[in-house]
N, C-alpha and C positions, 0 to 999 in steps of 0.2 A: 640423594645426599652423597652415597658412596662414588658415586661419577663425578660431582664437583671436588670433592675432597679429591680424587685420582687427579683431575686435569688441575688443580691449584698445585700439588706438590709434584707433575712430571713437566708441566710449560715451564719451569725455567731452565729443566735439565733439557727438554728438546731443543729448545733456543740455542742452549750452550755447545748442543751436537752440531746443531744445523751452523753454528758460526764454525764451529772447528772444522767442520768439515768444507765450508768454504774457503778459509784462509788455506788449507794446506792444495784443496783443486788449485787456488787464487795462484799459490808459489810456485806448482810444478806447472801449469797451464802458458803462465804469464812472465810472475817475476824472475825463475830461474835464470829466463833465456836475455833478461832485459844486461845491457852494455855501461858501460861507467865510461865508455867513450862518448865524447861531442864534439859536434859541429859547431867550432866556434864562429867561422865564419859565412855565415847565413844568420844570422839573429834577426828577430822583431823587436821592435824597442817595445819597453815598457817602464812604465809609471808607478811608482814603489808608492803607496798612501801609509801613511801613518797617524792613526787617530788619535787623537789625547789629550785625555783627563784626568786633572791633578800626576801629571808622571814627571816632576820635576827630579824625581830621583833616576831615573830609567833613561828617557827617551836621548840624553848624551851617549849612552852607549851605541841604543840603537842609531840614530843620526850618522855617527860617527863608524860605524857597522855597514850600512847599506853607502855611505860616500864610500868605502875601499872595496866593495865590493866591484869586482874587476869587468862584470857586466858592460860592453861598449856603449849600447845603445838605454839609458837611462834615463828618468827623470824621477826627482825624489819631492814628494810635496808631504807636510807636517801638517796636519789641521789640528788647532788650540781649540778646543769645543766648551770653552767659558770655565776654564781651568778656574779655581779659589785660593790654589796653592800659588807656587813662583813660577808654575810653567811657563807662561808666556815671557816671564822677563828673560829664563833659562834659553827660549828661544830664540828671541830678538839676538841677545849673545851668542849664540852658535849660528847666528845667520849668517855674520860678518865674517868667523869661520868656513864655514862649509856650504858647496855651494845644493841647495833645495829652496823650494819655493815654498813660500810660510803662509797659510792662515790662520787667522789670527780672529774667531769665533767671539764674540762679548758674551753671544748667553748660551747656556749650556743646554743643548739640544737632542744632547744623544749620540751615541756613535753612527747609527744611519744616517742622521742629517749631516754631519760632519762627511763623511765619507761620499753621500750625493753632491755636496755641494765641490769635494776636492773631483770624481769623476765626473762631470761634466767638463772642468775646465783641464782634465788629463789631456796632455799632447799626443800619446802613443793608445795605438788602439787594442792595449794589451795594459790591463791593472793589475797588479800584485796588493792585498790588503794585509798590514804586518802592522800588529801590539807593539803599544811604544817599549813593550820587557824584553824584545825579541831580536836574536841575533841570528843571520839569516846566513846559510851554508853558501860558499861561494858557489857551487856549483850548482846549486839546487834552479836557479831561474832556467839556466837549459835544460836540468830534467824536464819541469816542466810547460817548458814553450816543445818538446817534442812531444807535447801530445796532442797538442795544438794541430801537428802537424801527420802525425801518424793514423790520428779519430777524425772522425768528420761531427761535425752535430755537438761539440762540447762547448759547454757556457763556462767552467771552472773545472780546475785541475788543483784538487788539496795535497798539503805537503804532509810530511811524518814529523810532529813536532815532537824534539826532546826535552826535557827534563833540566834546567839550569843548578838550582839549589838541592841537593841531594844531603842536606845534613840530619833533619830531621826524620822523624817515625810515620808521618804524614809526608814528607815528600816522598819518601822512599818508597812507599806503597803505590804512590801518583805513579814513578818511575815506574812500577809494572806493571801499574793503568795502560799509559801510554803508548808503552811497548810490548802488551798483548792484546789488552781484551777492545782499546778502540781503534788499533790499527786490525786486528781481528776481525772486527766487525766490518771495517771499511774492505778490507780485501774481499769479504760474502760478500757484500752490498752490492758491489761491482761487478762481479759475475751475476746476481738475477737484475741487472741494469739499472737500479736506482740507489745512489747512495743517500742516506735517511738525511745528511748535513753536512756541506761543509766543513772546515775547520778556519773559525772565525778568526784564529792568531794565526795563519800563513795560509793563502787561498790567491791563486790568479789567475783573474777573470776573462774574457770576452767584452771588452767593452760595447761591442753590439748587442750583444745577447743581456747586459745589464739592462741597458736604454728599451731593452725589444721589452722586457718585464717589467718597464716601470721603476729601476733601481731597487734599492733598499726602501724594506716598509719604516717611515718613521714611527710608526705607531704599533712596533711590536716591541718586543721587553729581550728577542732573540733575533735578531737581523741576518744571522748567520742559516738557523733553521728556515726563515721564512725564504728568504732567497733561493734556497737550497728546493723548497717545494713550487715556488713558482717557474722556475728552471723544467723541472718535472711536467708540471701542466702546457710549459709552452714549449717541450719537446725537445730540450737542451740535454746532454749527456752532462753528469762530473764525474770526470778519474779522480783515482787518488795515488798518487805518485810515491812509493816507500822511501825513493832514494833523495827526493829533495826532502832534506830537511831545514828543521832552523834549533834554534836552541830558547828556552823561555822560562820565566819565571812559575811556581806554582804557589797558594798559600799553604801557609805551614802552621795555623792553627786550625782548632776545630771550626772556631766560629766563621773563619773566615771560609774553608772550606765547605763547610754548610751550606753559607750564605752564595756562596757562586755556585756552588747544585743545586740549591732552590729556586733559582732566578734561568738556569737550562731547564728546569723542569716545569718551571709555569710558560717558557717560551717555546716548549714542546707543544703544551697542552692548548696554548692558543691556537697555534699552526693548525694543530689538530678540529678546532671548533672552527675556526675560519675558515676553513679548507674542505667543511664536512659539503657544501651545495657542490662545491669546483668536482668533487669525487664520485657525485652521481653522474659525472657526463662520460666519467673512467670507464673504458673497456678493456684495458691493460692490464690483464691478472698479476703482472708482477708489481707493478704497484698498487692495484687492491690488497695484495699480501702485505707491502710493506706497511699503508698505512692500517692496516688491521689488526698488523703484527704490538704496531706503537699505539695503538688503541684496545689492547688488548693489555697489555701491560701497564698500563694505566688502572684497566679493573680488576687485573691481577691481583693490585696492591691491596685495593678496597675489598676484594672479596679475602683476601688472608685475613685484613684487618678482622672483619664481620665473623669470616669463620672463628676468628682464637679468641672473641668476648663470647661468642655462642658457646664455645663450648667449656669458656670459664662458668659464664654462667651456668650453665643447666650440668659441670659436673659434680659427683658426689664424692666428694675429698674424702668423706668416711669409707669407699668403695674403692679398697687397694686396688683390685684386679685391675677395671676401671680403666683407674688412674695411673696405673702400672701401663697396660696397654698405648693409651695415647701418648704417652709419656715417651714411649719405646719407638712410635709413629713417628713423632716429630722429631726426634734424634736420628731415626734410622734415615728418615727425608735429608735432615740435614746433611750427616755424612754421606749420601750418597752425593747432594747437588756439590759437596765441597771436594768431595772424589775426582768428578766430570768436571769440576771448573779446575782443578788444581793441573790435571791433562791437560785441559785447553791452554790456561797459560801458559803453562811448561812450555810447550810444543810452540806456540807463538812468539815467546821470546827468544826461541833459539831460531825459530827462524828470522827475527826481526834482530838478531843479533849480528848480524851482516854487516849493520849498520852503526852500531854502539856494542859491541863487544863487551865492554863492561859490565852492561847490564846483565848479564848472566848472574853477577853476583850476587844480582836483585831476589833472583829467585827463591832465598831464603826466607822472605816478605810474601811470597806467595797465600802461605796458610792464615795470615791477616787481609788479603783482602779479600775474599769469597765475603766477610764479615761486613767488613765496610760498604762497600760496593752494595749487597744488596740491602744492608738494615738503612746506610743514610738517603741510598736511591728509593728508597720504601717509603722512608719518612717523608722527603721530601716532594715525591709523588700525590702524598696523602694532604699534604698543605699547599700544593701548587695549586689544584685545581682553584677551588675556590678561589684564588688571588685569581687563576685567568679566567675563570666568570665573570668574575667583580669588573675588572680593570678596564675602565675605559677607550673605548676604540677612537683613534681619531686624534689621542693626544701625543706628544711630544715623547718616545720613552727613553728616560733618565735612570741611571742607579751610579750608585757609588764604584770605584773604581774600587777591584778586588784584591783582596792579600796578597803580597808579592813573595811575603816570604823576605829570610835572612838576603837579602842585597848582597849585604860583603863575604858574605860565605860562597855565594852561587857559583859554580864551578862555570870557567871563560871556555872558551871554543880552541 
């Protein structure tokens, strides 16, 4: 008993070592040395997709974002994936505007279908995938066409996405999501050779390497993670590029926030079951760690859960010592994992502050999220599974389009 209780309350803080200790090898090994000069004259065109649903509020910025971007060799396509709102009329109207090729979807089928049916008829053998919230760094497409160029074997190169609306107690916290703990995690990933996902709002792809895997699964509820694992099994590398970035919206309620960490966390847990046959053919230890890593944190959850009714139940409340003792347990765990996480971000955001400076200022958000981070990832973990048991294989996957958050507040590029 005393062995599980030890490895439930030291796996998050190893985790948390083993990321910090990757992003800073990650900066001195890699990013230090990397240039903010390009070649603009050698380019590979590529094909900007923009998927969208219900974004009648949004997708004119974006549109309007990706036509100036100064990029020579372009082509911009909009897929209306059976919008309910005004988006398509919003579209039709900016056709006449601005020049991108429009489809124009009747029934809503999901962002993977959307997205297979605009890459197949992509002119350029290089796709870019960008949210209709998302305002894309001029320079960022040649960060990432040089790696294209630099790596041999890559299916995808993800970007560093920032932070739009920073007005709220929930955005501001995202804001040190962002700029520590998942570019953190993406800088480790990269040095033991497999990054766990893409980043489904700025990601560009290999048009071959999409086609070599079958595209996007329409029948997962995360099209971003499952791609990311089949890449994996068919021997594709993805970088993940600091310096291109984009800029994006985030939600700024609870509910909303919730609900887009519950719908990653059931689209983790699918990956994870669907992928369990694909993983016995694995002889690659570094991805047996990764997905052991992500399959372990999964029963991380359930086993905290189980331990803290176990020992509601069977404690004796009249038995100060007792209850003094584990009382003392779980406070002294806590403080320590929000000690090791409070370093790791700290350290991540100054070094990801190269690139958004500002954010430093974030850092006083810090002590909020160790909180968030792991009680809603907790929760949500606890209630995904079972949705990705249940949830049928084979169909069409749909969700609502997520919190964007204050629009007229969100801070422009």
């Amino acid at each position: 008993m005393q062995i599980l209780l030890d490895l439930l309350l030291f796996y998050p803080i190893v985790i948390s070592v083993f990321w910090l200790i990757g992003t800073i090898l990650f900066f001195v090994l890699r990013e230090v040395r990397l240039s903010r000069k390009i070649d603009k004259d050698d380019v590979e065109g590529i094909t900007f997709i923009v998927p969208c649903y219900n974004e009648a509020d949004t997708i004119k910025e974006t549109i309007m974002n990706l036509d100036q971007l100064k990029y020579p060799k372009k082509e911009i396509m909009v897929v209306n994936d059976g919008s309910s709102d005004r988006s398509s009329e919003v579209l039709h109207e900016l056709s006449s505007e601005y020049d991108f090729t429009f489809i124009d979807l009747k029934v809503n089928r999901g962002k993977a279908n959307a997205l297979n049916t605009a890459v197949e008829s992509a002119s350029h053998d290089y796709v870019m995938v960008i949210d209709a919230d998302t305002l894309v760094d001029d320079d960022a497409p040649y960060y990432m066409m040089q790696n294209f160029k630099k790596y041999k074997n890559i299916g995808a190169v993800t970007g560093n996405p920032r932070i739009r609306n920073k007005s709220s107690l929930l955005a501001k916290i995202q804001t040190v999501e962002y700029a520590s703990i998942i570019g953190c995690i993406k800088r480790a990933q990269v040095l033991t050779g497999f990054v766990n996902t893409i980043s489904g709002v700025f990601t560009l792809f290999d048009k071959k390497a999409l086609k070599d895997v079958g595209y996007f699964d329409t029948d997962m509820i995360t099209e971003d993670i499952a791609v990311s694992w089949k890449f994996h099994f068919a021997g594709y590398k993805i970088q993940y590029e600091p310096r291109a970035l984009c800029w994006m919206l985030v939600p700024e309620t609870f509910r909303g926030l919730f609900t887009q960490r519950l719908r990653w966390a059931q689209g983790g847990q699918e990956v994870l079951i669907r992928d369990f046959k694909n993983m016995l053919k694995v002889k690659n230890p570094s991805l047996w760690i990764l997905y052991l890593e992500q399959v372990f944190s999964v029963v991380w959850v359930y086993s905290i859960v189980a331990t803290l009714l176990y020992a509601l139940l069977s404690t004796n409340f009249l038995d100060y010592y007792f209850y003094a003792f584990n009382l003392n347990l779980v406070f002294l765990s806590a403080f320590v994992l929000t000690f090791v996480n409070i370093i790791q971000f700290t350290i991540s955001v100054l070094i990801d502050s190269r690139y958004e400076k500002k954010n430093l200022l974030y850092i006083v958000f810090l002590s909020w999220y160790p909180v968030f981070y792991w009680l809603i990832n907790a929760v949500v973990a606890v209630i995904a599974l079972p949705k990705a048991i249940k949830r049928k294989k084979g169909e069409f996957a749909t969700w609502k389009s997520p919190d964007r958050g204050d629009i007229q507040q969100s801070n422009q590029i």
